[in-house]
N, C-alpha and C positions, 0 to 999 in steps of 0.2 A: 607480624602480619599474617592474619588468616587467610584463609582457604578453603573454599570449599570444592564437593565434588563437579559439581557445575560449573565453577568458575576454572577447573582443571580443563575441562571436554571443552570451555568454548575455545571456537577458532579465531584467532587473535588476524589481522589483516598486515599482510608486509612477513608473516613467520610461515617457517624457518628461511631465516634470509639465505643467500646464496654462498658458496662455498669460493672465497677469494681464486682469484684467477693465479696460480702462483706454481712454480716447476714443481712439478713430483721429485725430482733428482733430490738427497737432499744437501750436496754440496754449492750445487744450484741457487738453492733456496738460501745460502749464506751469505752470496755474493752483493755488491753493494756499489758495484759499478753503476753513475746514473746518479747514485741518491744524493742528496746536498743534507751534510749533519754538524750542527752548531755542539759545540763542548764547553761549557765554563768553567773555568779555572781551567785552563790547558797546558800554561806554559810548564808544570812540572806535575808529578807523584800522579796520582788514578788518573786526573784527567788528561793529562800528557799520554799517556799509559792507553785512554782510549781514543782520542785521535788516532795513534799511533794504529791500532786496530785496525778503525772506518778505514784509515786510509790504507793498512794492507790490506786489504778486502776491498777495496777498488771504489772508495767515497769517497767526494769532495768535501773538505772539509773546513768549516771557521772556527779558531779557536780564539777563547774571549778569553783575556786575561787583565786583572786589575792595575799592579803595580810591577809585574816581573817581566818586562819588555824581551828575556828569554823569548818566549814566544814569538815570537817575528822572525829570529832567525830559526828555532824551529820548524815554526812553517816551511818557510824556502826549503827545508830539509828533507820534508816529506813531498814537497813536491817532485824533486828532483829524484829521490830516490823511486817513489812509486808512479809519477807523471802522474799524479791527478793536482787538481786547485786547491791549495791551502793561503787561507790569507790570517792573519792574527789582527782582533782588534781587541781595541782597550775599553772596557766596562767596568765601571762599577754598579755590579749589583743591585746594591742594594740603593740604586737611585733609581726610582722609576723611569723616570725622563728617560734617560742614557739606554737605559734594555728596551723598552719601546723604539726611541731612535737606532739603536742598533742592530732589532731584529727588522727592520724596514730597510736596515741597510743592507746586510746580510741579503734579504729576499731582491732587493736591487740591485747586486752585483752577480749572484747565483742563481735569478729567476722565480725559487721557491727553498722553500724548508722542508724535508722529508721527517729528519729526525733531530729534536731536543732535546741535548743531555745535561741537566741541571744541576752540576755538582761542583761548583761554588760553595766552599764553606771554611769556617775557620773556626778554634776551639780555645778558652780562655778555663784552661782544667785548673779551679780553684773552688774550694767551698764558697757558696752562695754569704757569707756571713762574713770573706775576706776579700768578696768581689766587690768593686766600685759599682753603682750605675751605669759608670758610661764604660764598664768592659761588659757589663748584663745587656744592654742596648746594641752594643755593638755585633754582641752574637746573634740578637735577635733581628737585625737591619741583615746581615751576612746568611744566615741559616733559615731562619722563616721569609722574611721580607722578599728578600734575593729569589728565590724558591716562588714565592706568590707573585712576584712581580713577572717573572721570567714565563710563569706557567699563562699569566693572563696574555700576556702579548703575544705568544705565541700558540697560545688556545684561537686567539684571533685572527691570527694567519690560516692554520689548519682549520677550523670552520670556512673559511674562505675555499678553500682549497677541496675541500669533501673529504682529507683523509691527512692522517701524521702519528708522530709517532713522540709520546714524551718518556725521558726515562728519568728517576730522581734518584741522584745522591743521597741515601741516607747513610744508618750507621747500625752496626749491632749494639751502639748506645741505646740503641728507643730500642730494644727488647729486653735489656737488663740495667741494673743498676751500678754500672760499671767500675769495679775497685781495682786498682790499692787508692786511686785518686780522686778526690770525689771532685765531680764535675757535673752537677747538677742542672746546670741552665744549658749547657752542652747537650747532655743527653735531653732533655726537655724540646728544644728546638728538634732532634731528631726524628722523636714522637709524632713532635707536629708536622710534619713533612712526610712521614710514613702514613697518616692516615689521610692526609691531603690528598695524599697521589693517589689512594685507594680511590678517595671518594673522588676525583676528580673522572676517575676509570669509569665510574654509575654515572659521572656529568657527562661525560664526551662521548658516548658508546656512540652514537650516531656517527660520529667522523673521524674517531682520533683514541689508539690504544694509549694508554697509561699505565708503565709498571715502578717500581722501587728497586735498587739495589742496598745492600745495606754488609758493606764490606767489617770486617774486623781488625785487627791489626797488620797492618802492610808497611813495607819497606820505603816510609816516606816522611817527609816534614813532620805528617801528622801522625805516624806512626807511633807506636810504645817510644819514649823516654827512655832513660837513664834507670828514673828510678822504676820504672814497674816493667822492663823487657824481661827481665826474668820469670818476674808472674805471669806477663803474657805466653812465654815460651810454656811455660808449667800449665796455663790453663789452657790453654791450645790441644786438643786432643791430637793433634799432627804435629806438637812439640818445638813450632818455632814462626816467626811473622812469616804472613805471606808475599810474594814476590810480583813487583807490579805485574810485569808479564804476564801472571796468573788470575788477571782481572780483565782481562782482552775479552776474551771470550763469552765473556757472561753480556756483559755489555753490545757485543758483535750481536749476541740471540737475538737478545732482544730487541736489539737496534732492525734486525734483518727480519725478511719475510719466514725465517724457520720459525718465529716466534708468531707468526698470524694468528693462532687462537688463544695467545695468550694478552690477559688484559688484568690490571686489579691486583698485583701478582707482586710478592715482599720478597726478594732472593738474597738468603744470607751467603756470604761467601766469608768464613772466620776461619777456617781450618776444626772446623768444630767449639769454640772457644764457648758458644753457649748453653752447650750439652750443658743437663743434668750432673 
């Protein structure tokens, strides 16, 4: 897109918008007492991992989870422990119906939505050549579908609303080609959900920041395997999986007002795994 010097000097109406009303402190500016933050996949690994966060940082929180009813008694767990609201419901994803139905519920039981964490997903690491169709469909109904469905209904709330907040699950699959295993529709799906959330950042600028997480191997279900933790350990510049615990906080940023001028924004958290 060009540009010229004129089109620089003119003065644009509504710019430079005003600067969020939000604490100078900046431990202040962490805190999350107040906010209402939906998690999917909650009941174990990252997303458990960031519940657990919101709700130390003083957010109420819904954790959607598919099949692992875990989450129910987690909830209670976090309530009790932090005295905020946690309730667990059951989604699946990658039905539209059901995440529309359920972010109307969510916003009927807690008033509103602050913050969207869209990290639902699931990984079928086989070559594309010994994958069925219905394990290729399945990743794509879980990882894209899941991801677009979740982003539109809750784009729709936050337009309502004048302001929100979404964060996407990806992966450092969509910045490399990820070996010893080749998992090509896995990493493909991740791509697409890395540029989604970008471009959804230039769609919602008006009421609603949108960034990417894009974690690397961590201490979970979907962590390194058997057979390639070793090569994770070895290509990890920090020499070993990361620890959920050490995924709180990236999540918390962004989820919180420290993160006000940030929008558009891919945060690798690998231990270094995709250095050069």
């Amino acid at each position: 897109m060009s540009m010229t010097v004129e089109d620089c000097r003119r003065v644009r109406p509504g710019f430079p918008r005003p600067v969020p009303d939000t604490p100078e402190n900046v431990l202040q500016q962490f805190q999350m007492k107040g906010k209402v933050v939906v998690v999917t996949g909650a009941a174990d690994g990252i997303g458990l991992a960031v519940a657990e966060g919101m709700a130390e940082a003083g957010a109420d929180v819904a954790m959607w989870y598919n099949s692992n009813n875990a989450a129910v008694e987690r909830a209670r767990g976090l309530e009790e422990m932090h005295k905020i609201r946690a309730v667990a419901y059951q989604v699946d994803v990658s039905k539209a119906e059901q995440v529309k139905s359920c972010i109307e519920r969510v916003v009927g039981d807690f008033g509103r939505i602050d913050v969207f964490v869209a990290n639902a997903g699931m990984a079928i690491s086989k070559p594309i050549l010994e994958q069925t169709l219905e394990e290729y469909q399945k990743q794509m109904s879980v990882n894209v579908d899941g991801v677009v469905f979740c982003s539109k209904y809750i784009g729709e709330v936050f337009k309502s609303q004048g302001r929100g907040n979404l964060i996407i699950t990806s992966s450092m699959s969509a910045h490399i080609v990820n070996v010893p295993v080749d998992q090509p529709v896995y990493n493909a799906t991740k791509a697409f959900v890395t540029h989604f959330g970008k471009s959804l950042a230039r769609e919602w600028r008006e009421f609603a920041r949108v960034n990417v997480v894009s974690p690397g191997f961590f201490d979970t279900r979907m962590g390194a395997g058997e057979l390639v933790v070793n090569e994770a350990y070895r290509m990890a510049a920090l020499g070993r999986q990361g620890h959920v615990k050490e995924i709180k906080g990236v999540y918390l940023y962004l989820g919180s007002e420290a993160s006000s001028f940030v929008t558009g924004s891919d945060v690798l958290i690998d231990g270094g795994y995709v250095l050069p």
